[in-house]
N, C-alpha and C positions, 0 to 999 in steps of 0.2 A: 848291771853295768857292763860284764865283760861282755854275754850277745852282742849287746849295741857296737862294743871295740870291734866284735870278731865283725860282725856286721858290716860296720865301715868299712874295713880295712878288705874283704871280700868286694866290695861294693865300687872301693875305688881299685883295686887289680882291674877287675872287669872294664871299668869305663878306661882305664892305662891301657889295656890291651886292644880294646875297642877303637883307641882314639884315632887310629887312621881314617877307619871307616868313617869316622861321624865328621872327620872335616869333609870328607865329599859329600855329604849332606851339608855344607855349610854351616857349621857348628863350628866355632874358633874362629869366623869372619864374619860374625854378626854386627850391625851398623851396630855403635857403642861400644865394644873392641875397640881398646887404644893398640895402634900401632905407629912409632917411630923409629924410620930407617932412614941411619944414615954412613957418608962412606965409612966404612969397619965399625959400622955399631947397628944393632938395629935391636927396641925396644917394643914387646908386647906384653900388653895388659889386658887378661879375656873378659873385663868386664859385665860386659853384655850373658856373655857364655856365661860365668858365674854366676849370676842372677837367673835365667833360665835352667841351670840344670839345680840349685837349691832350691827353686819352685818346684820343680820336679819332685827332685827327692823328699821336698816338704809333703809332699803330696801322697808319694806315694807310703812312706812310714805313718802317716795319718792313716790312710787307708788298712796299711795292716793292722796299725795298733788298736782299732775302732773294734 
């Protein structure tokens, strides 16, 4: 159980550090991304992006674990 902690927790540094790059790949304004802006408020929900990088990761820790 703690690999898997230490895992994550490496796993999401990386993608936090990452994240500029992957919105210029359009990663964070995928169609399904809720965003609501309005004057002095503006609301986002990565939906889409969350769903795509859990496939991901589901993916790829199958892959190792196999």
């Amino acid at each position: 159980m703690s690999k898997f902690l230490i895992t994550l927790g490496i796993v999401l540094i990386v993608v936090g550090l990452a994240w500029p790059w992957l919105t210029k790949l359009g990663l964070g304004r995928l169609p399904g991304d809720i965003v609501i802006e309005r004057e002095g408020f503006s609301f986002y929900f990565p939906l889409a992006t969350s769903l795509l990088i859990s496939a991901a990761l589901t993916l790829i820790f199958w892959l190792i674990g196999r």
